[in-house]
C-alpha positions as CSV (number, residue, x, y, z in Angstrom):
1,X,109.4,67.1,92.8
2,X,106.0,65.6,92.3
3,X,103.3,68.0,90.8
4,X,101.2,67.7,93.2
5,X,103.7,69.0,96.1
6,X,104.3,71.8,94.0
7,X,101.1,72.7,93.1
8,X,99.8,73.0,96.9
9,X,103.6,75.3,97.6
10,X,102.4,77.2,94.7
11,X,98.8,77.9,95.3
12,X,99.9,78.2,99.6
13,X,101.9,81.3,98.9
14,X,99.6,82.8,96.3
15,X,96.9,82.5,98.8
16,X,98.7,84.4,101.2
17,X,99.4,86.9,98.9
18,X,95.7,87.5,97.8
19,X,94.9,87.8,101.6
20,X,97.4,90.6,102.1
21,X,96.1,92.3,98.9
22,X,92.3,91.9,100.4
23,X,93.9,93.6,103.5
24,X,95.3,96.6,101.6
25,X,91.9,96.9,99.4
26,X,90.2,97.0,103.1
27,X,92.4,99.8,103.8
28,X,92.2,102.4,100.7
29,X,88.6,101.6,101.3
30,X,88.9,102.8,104.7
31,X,91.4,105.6,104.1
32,X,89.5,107.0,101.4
33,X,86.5,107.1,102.9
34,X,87.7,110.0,105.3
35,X,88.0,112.1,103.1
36,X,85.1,114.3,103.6
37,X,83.7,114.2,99.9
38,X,84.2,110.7,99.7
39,X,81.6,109.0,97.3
40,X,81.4,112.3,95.3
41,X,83.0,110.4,92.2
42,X,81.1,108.3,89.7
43,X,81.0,105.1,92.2
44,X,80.5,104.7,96.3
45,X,84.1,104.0,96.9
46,X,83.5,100.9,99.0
47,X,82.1,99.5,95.8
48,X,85.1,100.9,94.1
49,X,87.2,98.4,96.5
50,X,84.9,95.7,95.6
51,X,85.4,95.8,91.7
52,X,88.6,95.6,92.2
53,X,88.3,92.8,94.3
54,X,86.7,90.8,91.5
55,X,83.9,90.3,93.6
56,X,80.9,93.0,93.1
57,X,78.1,90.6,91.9
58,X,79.0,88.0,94.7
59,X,78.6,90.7,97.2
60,X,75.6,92.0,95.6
61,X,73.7,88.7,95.9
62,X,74.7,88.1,99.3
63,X,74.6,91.5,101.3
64,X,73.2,94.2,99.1
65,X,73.8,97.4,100.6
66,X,77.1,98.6,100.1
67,X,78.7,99.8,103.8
68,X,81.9,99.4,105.3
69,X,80.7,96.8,108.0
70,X,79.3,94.5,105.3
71,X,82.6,95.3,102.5
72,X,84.8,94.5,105.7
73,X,82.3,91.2,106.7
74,X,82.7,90.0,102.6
75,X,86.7,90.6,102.2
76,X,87.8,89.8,105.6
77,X,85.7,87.1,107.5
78,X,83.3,85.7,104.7
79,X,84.4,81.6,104.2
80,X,82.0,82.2,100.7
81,X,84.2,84.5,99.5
82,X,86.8,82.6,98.4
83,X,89.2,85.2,98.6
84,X,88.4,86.8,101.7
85,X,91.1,87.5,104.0
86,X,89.6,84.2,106.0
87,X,89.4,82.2,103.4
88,X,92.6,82.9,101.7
89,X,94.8,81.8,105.2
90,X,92.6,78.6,106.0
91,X,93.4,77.7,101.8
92,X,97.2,78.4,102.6
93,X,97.3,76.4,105.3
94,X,95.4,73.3,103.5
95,X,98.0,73.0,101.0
96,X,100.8,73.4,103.3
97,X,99.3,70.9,105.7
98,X,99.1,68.5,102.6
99,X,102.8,69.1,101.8
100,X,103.7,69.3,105.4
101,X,107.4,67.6,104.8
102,X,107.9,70.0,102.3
103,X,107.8,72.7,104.0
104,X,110.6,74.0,107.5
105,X,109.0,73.7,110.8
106,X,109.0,78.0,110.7
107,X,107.2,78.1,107.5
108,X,104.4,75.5,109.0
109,X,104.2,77.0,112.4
110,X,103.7,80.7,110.4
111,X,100.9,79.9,108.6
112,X,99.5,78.0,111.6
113,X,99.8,80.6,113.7
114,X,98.2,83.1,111.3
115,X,95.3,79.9,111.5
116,X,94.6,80.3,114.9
117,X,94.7,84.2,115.4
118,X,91.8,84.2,112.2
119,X,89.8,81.7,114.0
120,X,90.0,83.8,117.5
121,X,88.7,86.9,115.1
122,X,86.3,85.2,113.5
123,X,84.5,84.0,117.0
124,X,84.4,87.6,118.0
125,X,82.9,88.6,114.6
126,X,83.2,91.2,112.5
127,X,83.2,94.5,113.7
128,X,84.8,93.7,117.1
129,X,88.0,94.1,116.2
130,X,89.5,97.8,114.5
131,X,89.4,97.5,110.5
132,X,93.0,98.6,110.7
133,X,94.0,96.9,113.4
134,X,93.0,93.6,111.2
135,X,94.5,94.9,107.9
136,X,97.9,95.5,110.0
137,X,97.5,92.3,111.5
138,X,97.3,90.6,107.8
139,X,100.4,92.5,106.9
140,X,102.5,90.9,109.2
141,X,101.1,87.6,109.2
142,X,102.0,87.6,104.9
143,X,105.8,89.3,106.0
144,X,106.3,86.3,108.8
145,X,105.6,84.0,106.3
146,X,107.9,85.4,103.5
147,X,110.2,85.9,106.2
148,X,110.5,82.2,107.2
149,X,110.8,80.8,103.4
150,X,113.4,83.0,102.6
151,X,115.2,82.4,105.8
152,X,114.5,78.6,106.2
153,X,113.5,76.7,102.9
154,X,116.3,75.4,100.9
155,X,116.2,77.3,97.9
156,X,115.5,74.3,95.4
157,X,112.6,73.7,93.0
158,X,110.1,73.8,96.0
159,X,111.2,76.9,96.8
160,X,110.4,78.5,92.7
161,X,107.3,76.9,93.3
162,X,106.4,79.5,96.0
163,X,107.9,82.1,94.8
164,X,106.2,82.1,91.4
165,X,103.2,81.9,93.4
166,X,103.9,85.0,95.1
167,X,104.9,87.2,92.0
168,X,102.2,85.4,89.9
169,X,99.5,86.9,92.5
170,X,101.3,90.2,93.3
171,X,101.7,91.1,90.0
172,X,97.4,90.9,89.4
173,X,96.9,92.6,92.5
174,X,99.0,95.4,91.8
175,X,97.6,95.7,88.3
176,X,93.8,95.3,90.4
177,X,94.7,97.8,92.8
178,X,95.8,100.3,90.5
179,X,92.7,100.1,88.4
180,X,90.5,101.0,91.7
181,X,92.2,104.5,91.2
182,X,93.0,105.3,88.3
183,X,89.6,103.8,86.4
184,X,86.4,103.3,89.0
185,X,87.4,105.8,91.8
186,X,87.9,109.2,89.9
187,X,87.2,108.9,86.4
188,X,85.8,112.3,86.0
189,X,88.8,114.1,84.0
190,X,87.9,117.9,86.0
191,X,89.0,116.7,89.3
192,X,92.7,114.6,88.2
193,X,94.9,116.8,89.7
194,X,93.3,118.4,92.6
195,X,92.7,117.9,96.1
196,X,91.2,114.5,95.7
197,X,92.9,113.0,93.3
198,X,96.3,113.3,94.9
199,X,94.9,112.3,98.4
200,X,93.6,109.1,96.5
201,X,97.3,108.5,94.9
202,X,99.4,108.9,97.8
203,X,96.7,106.4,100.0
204,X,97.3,104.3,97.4
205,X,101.3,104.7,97.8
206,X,100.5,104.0,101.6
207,X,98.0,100.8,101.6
208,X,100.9,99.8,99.6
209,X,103.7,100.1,101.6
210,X,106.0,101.7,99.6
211,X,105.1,105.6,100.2
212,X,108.8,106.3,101.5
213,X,110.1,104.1,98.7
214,X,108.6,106.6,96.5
215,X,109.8,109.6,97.9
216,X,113.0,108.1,97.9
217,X,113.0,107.5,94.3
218,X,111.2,110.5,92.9
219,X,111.6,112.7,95.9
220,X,107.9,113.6,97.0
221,X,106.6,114.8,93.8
222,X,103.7,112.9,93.7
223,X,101.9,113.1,90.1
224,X,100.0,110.6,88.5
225,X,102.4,109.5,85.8
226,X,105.6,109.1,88.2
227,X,103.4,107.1,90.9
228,X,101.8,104.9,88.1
229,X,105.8,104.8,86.3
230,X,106.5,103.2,90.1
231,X,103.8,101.0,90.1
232,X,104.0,99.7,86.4
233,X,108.0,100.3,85.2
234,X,110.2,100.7,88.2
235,X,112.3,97.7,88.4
236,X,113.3,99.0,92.0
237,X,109.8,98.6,93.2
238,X,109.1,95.6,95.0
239,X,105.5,96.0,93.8
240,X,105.5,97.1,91.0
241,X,104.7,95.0,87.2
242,X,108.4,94.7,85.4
243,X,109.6,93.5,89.0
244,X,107.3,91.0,89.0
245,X,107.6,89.8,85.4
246,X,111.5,89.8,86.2
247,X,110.9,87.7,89.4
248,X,108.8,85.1,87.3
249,X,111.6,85.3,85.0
250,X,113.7,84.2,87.3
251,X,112.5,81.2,89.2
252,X,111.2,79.9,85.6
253,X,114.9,80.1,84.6
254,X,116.4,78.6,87.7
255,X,113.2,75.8,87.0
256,X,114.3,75.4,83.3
257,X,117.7,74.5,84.5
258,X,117.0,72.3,86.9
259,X,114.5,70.1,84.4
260,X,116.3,70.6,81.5
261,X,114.0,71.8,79.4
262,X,111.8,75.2,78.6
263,X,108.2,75.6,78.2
264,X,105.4,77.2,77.4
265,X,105.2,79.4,80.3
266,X,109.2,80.4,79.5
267,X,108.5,82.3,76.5
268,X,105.1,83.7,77.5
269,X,106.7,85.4,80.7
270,X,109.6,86.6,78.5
271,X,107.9,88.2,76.3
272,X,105.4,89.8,78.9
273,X,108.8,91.3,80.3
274,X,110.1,92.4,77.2
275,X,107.1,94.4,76.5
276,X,107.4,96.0,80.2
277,X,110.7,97.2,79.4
278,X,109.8,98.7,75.9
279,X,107.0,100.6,77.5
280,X,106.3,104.2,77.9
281,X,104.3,105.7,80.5
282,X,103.2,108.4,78.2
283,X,102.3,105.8,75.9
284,X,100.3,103.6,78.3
285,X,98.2,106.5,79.9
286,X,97.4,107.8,76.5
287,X,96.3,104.6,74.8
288,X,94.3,103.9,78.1
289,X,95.9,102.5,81.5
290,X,93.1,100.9,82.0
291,X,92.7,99.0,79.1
292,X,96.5,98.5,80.1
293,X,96.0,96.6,83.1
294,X,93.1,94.8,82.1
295,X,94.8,92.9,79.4
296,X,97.9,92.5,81.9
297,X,95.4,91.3,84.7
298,X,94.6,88.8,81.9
299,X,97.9,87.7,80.5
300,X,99.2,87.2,84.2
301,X,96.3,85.0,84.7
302,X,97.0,83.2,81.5
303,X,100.5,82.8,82.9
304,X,99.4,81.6,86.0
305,X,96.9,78.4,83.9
306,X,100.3,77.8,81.7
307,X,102.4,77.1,84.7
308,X,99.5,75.0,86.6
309,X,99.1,72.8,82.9
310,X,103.0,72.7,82.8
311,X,104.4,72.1,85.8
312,X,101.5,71.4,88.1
313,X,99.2,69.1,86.6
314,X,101.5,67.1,84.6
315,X,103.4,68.4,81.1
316,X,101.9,68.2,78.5
C-alpha cells in the first residue's frame, strides 16, 4: 500500500473518532450543567469541557464569554476549530475522497452522508437544532461508519490503517475525557464522594456509552476507583486505555507480518501495554491520575507521530 493511501485511511477514521469524542464532551457539558449547583467547583464547567478539548485559548480569542451557545458554536459547527464536530467529518471525508478506491462503496457513502446532514445543520446554524439531538446524531453517524468498515472493507493492511487510527484517537480522548472529571471539574477533595461527585462520574459512564457495561461488570456500585479501573484497566471495556493499547497491539502485529519487519512504533506500543497491565489503580490515584493521563495523553500522541514517520510518510 502506498503511504500516502494509508495515511488519508488513517487520519479519516481518527477524524471521525475525535468528532464523536467532541460530541460526548458537548454532552457532559450539557448533562452537568443541570445539576443545580453546577459551576460551584473550582472552574465553570463549560470551560471544564473546553480544557479538555485542547482548545481553551482558541476559544478564548475568538468568543470570550464562556456559555453553552458559544462552547456548542466552537466544538460543533466552528470550521476554525479544527476539531470541531464540523470540521472533523468534512476532514474525514477529504481523505476518504482522496483514497476513494480504497475504500467500499458503504464506507464512502457513510461518511458522505454524515457530509451532507452537517452541511444542512450548519445552514440552520447553531442553536436551531437540540444540543442532544446533534450529539446523538454524531454518535450514530461514527457507529455507521464503524459499522460499514468492519462489515465491508477487506480486512488487509488498509483496513490496520483505520483501525489504528481509531484506537490511536480513542485511547487520547478517553484519557481527555477522564481528566475533565477527575482533575478540572471537582478538584476540591471535601466534596469527592457526595452528591456531586458521583452524579459527575456516572454522566461520565453515560456520555460514554458504556453505563450498563458498567453495571454489568461491577454491578452498580459506582465509586471513583472502580469507574476509573473501567476506564483505565478493564480489558473488557471497549473504551477504556489497556483495550486500546491491545487494539494498537494488534493491527501493528498483523502490519509487522504483512511487511516483514518491526518498528519503532512495535516496541513503543508494547511497552505502553505492558505498563497498563502492571498497573494498580491504587497506585495510579495515589501517585496522581492526573499526572497519569497527561503523560499517557502524551505517549499516545508520541505513538501516533511514530506511526505517521514509519508507515505514513515513508520509513525511515
Amino acid at each position: 500500500m502506498l503511504s500516502r493511501t494509508a495515511e488519508n485511511l488513517f487520519w479519516m477514521t481518527r477524524y471521525m473518532e475525535r468528532a464523536e469524542t467532541m460530541a460526548r464532551l458537548l454532552e457532559v457539558g450539557y448533562r452537568i450543567a443541570l445539576m443545580p449547583s453546577a459551576g460551584a467547583g473550582h472552574q465553570n464547567d463549560w470551560a471544564s469541557i473546553l480544557a479538555a478539548a485542547g482548545g481553551a485559548a482558541a476559544f478564548a480569542s475568538r468568543y470570550g464569554e464562556t456559555t453553552p451557545a458559544t462552547v456548542e458554536a466552537f466544538l460543533f459547527f466552528d470550521r476554525e476549530n479544527t476539531s470541531s464536530v464540523a470540521n472533523c467529518i468534512v476532514r474525514a471525508r477529504d481523505n476518504a475522497r482522496v483514497v476513494r478506491t480504497a475504500v467500499t462503496s458503504e464506507v464512502w457513502d457513510a461518511l458522505n452522508g454524515a457530509f451532507q446532514d452537517m452541511k444542512a445543520f450548519e445552514r440552520r446554524g447553531p442553536g436551531r437544532a437540540d444540543l442532544m439531538t446533534l450529539c446523538d446524531w454524531t454518535k450514530r453517524q461514527t457507529a455507521l461508519l464503524r459499522g460499514a468498515i468492519e462489515n465491508t472493507q477487506l480486512q488487509q493492511d488498509g483496513y490496520d490503517f483505520m483501525n489504528l487510527g481509531y484506537y490511536i484517537e480513542r485511547a487520547d480522548n478517553t484519557a481527555r475525557m477522564l481528566d475533565v472529571k477527575y482533575y478540572v471539574l471537582l478538584p476540591v477533595t471535601d466534596r469527592v464522594g457526595g452528591g456531586i461527585d458521583n452524579y459527575q462520574w456516572t454522566t461520565l459512564l453515560r456520555a460514554m456509552s458504556v453505563f450498563r457495561a458498567f453495571h454489568w461488570a461491577y454491578g452498580g456500585d459506582y465509586t471513583p476507583g472502580k469507574i476509573a479501573h473501567f476506564l483505565i484497566l478493564n480489558k473488557s471495556c471497549p473504551r477504556s486505555l489497556i483495550h486500546c493499547a491491545e487494539q494498537v497491539n494488534y493491527h501493528l502485529a498483523r502490519l509487522s507480518r504483512a511487511y516483514g519487519q518491526r518498528t519503532t512504533p512495535h516496541q513503543t506500543a508494547r511497552t505502553i501495554l505492558a505498563e497498563l497491565a502492571d498497573a494498580d489503580i491504587d497506585d495510579i490515584v495515589l501517585s496522581g491520575l492526573h499526572e497519569f493521563l497527561t503523560s499517557h495523553i502524551r505517549r499516545t500522541a508520541a505513538l501516533g507521530s511514530e506511526i505517521a514517520d514509519t508507515y505514513l510518510f515513508g520509513g525511515r
